[in-house]
MMTF fields as JSON, N, C-alpha, C and O atoms, coordinates in Angstrom:
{
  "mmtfVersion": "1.0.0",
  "mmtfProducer": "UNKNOWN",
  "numBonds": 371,
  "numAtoms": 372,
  "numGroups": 93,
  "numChains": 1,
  "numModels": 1,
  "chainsPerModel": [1],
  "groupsPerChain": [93],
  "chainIdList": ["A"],
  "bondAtomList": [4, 2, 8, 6, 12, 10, 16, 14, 20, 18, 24, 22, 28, 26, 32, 30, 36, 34, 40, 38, 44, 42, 48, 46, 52, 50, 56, 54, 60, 58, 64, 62, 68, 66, 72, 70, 76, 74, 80, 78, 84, 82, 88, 86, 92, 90, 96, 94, 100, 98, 104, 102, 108, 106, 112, 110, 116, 114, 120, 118, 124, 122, 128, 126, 132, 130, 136, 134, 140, 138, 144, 142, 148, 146, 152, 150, 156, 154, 160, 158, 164, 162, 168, 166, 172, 170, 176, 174, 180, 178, 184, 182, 188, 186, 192, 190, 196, 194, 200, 198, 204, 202, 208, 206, 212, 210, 216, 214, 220, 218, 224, 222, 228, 226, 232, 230, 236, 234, 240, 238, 244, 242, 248, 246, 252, 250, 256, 254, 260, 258, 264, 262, 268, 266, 272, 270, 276, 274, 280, 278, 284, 282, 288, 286, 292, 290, 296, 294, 300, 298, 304, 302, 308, 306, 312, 310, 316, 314, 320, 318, 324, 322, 328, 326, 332, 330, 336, 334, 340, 338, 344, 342, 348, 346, 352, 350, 356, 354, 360, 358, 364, 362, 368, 366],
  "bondOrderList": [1, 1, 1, 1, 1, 1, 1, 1, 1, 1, 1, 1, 1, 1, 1, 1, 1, 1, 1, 1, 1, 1, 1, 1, 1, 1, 1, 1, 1, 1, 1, 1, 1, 1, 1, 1, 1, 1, 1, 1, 1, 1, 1, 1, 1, 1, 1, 1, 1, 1, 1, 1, 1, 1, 1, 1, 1, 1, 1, 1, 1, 1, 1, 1, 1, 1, 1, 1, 1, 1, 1, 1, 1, 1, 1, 1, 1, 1, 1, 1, 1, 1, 1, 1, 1, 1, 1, 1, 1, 1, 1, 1],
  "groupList": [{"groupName": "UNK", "atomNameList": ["N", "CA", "C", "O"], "elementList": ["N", "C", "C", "O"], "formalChargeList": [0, 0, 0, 0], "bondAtomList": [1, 0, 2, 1, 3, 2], "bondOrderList": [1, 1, 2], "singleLetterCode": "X", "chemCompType": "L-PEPTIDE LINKING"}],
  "groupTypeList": [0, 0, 0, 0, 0, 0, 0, 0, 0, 0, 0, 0, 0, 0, 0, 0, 0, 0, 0, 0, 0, 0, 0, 0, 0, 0, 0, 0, 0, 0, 0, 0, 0, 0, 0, 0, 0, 0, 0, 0, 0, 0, 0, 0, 0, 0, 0, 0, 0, 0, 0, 0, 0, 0, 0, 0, 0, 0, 0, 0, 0, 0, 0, 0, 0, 0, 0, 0, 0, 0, 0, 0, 0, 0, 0, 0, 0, 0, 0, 0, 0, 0, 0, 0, 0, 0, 0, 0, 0, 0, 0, 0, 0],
  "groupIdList": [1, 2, 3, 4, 5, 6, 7, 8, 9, 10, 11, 12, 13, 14, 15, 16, 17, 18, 19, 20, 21, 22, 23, 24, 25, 26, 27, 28, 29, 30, 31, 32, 33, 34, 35, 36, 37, 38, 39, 40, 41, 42, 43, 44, 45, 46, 47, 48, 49, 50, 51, 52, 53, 54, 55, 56, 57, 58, 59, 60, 61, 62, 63, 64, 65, 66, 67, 68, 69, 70, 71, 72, 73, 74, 75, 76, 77, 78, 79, 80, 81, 82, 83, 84, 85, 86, 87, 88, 89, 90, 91, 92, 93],
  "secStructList": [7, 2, 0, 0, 0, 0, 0, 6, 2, 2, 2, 2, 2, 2, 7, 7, 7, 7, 7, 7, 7, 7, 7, 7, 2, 2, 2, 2, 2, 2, 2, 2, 2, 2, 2, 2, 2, 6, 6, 7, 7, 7, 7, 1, 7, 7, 7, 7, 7, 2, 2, 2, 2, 2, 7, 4, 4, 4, 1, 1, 1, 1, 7, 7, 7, 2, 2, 2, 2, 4, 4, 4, 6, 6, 7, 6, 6, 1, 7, 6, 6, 1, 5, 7, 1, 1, 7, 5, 7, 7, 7, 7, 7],
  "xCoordList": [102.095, 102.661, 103.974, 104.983, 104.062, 105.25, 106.525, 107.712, 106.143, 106.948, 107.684, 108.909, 106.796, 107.364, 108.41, 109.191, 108.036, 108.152, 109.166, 109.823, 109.463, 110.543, 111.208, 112.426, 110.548, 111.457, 111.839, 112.771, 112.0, 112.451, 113.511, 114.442, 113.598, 114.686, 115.384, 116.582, 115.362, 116.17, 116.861, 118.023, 115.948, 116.579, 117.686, 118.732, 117.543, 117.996, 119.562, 120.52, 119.382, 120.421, 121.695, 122.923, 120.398, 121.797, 122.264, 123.334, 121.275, 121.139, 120.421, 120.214, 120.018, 119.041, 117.442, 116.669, 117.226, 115.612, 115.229, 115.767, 113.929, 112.933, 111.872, 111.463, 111.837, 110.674, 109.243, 109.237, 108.057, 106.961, 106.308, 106.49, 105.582, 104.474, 103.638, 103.742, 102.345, 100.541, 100.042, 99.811, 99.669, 98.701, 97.709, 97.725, 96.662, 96.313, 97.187, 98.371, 96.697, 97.274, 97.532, 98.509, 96.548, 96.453, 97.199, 97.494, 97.5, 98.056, 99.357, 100.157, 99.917, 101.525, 102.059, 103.266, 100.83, 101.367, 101.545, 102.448, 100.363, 100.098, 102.298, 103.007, 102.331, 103.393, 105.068, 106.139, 104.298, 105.517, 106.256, 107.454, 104.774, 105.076, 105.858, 106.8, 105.092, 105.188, 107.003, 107.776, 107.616, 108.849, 109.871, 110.996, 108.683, 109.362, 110.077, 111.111, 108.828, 108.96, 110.028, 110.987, 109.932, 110.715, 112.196, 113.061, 112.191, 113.822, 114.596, 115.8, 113.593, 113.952, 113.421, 112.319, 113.441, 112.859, 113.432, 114.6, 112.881, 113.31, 112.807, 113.131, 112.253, 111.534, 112.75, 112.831, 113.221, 113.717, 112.876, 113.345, 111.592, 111.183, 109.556, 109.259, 108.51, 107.134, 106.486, 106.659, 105.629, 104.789, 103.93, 102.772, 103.933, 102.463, 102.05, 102.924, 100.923, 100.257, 100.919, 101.641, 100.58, 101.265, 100.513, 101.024, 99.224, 98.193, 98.908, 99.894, 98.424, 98.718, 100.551, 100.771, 101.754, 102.844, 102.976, 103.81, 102.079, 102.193, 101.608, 101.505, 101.202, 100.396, 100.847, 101.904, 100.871, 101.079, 101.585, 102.736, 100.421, 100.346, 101.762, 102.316, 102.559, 103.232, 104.407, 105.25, 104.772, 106.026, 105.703, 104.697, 105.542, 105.486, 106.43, 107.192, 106.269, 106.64, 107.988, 108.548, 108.34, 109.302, 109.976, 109.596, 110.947, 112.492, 111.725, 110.575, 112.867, 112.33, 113.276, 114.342, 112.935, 113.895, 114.266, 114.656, 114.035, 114.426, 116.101, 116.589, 116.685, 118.099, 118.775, 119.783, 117.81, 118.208, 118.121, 118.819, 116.638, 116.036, 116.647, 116.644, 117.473, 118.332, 119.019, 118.999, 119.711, 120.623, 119.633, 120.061, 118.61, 117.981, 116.536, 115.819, 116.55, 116.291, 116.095, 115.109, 117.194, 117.224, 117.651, 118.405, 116.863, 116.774, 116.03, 115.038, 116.404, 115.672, 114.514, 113.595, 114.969, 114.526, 113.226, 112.283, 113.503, 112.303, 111.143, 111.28, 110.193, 109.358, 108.987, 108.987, 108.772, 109.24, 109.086, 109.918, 107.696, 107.718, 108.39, 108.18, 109.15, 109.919, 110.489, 109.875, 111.417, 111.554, 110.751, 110.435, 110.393, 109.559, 110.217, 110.79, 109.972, 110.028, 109.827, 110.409, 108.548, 107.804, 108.155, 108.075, 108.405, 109.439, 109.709, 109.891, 109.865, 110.587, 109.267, 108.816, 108.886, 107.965, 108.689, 109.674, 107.353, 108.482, 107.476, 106.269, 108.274, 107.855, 108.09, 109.308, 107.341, 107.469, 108.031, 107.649, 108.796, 109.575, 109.234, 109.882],
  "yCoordList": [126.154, 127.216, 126.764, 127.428, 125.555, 125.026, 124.728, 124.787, 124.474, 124.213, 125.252, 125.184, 126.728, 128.002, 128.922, 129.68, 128.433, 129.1, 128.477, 129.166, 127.351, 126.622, 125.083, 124.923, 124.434, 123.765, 124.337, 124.803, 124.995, 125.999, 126.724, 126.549, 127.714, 128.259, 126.62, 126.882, 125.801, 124.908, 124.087, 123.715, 123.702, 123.388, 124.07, 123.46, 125.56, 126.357, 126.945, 127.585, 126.564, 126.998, 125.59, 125.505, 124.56, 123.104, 122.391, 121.823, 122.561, 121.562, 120.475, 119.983, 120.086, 119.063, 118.949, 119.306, 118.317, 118.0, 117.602, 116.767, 118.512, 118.401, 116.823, 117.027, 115.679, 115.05, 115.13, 115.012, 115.361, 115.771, 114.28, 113.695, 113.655, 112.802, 113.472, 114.331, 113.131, 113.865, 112.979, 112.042, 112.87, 111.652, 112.516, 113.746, 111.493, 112.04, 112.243, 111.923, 112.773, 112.541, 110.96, 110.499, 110.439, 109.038, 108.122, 106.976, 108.56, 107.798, 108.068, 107.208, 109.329, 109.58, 109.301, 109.239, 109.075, 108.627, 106.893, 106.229, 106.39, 104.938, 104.265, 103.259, 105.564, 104.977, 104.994, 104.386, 106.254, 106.624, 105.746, 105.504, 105.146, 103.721, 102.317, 101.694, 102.124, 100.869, 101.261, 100.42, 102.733, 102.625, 102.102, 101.606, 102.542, 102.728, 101.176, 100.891, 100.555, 99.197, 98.561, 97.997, 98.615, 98.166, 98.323, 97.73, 99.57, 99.854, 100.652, 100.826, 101.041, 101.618, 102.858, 102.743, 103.845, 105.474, 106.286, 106.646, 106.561, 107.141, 108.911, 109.712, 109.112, 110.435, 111.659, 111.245, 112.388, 113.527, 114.866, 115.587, 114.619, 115.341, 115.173, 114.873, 115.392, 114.739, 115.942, 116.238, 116.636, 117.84, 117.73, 117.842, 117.603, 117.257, 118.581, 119.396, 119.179, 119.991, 120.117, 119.295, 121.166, 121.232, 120.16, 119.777, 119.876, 119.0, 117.665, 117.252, 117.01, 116.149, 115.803, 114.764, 116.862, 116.693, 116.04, 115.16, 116.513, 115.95, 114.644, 114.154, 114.206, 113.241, 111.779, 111.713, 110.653, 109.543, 109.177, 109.2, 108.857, 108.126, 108.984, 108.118, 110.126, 110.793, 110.875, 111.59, 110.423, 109.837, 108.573, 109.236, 107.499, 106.179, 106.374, 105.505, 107.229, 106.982, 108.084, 107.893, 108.947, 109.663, 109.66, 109.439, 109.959, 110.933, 111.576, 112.009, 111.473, 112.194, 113.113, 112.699, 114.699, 115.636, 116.434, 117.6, 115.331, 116.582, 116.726, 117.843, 116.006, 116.531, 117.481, 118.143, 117.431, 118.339, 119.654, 120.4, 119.895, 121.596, 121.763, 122.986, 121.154, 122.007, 123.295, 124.441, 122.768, 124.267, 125.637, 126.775, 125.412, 126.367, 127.131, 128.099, 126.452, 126.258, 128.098, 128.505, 128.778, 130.235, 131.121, 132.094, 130.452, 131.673, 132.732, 132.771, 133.722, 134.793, 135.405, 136.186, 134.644, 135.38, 133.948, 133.965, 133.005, 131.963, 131.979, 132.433, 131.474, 131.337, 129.967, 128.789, 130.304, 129.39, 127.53, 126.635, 127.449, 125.887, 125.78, 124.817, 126.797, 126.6, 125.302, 124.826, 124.382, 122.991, 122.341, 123.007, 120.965, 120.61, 119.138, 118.964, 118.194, 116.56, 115.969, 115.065, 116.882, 116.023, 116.994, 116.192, 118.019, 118.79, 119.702, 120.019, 120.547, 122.269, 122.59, 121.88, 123.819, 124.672, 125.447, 126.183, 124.797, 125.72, 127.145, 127.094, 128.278, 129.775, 130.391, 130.49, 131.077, 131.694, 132.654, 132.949, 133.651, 135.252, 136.303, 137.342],
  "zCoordList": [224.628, 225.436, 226.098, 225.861, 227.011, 227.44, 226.311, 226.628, 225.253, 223.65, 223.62, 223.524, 223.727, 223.451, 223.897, 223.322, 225.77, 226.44, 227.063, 227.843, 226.919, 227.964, 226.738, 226.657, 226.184, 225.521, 224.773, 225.429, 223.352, 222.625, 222.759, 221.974, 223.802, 224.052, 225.073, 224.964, 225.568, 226.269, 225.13, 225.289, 223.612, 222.917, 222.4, 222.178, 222.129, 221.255, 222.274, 221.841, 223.346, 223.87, 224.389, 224.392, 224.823, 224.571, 223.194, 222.975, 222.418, 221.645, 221.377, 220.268, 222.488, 222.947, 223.045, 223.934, 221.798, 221.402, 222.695, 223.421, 222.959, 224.344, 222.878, 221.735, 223.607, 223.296, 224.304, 225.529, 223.417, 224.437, 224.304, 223.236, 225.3, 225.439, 225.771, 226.646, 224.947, 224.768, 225.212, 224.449, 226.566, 227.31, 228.22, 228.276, 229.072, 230.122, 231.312, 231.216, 232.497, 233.655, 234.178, 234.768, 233.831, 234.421, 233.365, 233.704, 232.159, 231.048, 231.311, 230.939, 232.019, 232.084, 233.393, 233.626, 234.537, 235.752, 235.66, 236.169, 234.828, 234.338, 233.393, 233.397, 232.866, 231.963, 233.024, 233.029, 233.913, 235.062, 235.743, 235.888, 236.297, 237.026, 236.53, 237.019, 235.417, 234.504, 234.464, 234.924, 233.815, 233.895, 234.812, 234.75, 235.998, 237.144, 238.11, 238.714, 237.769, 237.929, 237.076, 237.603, 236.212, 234.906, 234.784, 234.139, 235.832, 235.693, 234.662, 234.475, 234.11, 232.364, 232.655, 232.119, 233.082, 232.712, 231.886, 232.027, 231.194, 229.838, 229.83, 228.953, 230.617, 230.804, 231.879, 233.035, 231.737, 231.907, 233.249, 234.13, 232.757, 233.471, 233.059, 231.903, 234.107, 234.139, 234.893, 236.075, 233.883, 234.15, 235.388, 234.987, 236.391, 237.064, 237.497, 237.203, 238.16, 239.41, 240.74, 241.306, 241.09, 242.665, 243.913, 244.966, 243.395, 244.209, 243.702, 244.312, 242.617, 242.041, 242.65, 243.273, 242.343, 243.053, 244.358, 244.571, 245.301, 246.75, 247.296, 248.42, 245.828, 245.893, 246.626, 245.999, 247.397, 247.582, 245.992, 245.556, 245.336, 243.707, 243.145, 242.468, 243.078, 242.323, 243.149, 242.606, 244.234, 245.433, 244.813, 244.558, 244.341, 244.114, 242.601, 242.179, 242.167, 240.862, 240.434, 239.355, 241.121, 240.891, 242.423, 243.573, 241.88, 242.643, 244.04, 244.124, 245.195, 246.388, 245.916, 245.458, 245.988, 245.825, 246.891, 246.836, 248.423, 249.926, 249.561, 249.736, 249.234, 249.366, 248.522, 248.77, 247.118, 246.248, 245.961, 245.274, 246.938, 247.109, 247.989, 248.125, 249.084, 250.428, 249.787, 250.238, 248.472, 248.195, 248.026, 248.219, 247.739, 247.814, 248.875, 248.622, 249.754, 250.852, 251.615, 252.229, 251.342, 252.017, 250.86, 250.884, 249.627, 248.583, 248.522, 247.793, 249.272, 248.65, 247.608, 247.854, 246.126, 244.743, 244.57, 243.778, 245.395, 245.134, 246.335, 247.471, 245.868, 246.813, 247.954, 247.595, 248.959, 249.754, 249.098, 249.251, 248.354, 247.889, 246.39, 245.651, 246.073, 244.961, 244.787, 243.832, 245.231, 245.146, 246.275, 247.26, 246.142, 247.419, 246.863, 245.788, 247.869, 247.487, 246.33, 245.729, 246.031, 244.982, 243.417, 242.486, 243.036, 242.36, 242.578, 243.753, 241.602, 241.473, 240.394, 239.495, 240.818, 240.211, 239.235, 239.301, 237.629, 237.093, 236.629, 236.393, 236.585, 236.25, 235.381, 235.238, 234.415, 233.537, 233.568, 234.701, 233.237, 233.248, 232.59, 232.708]
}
């Protein structure tokens, strides 16, 4: 469904092959880290839950995004936890 609905047209409109990793939760937070440490992240963007998002374990391993949701902060057309620290929710249309 995510293939269909969001890499697909993202390919079809940059150019740019979406690569998917098929793991568990604990296998892609497990690989998150290991990058993370490593210095090497190779990942673009990392599917998690809105629970799972706020998580301690999922701040250890990704990006703080308070400075980046400010621009959208008094958007109107989004809903208030549309970006949060831990990501941006994504929505179907």
């Amino acid at each position: 469904a995510l293939k269909a609905a969001w890499f697909d047209p993202f390919t079809k409109e940059t150019g740019i092959q979406v690569v998917t990793v098929v793991a568990t939760n604990a296998e892609m937070r497990a690989k998150a880290s290991a990058m993370v440490k490593a210095g090497n992240v190779t990942w673009d963007l990392y599917l998690d839950g809105e629970i799972q998002a706020a998580s301690e374990a999922h701040r250890q391993v990704t990006e703080d995004l308070s400075g980046f949701c400010q621009q959208f902060a008094n958007r109107k057309d989004l809903s208030p936890n549309a970006c949060a620290p831990g990501g941006a929710l994504l929505q179907s249309t």
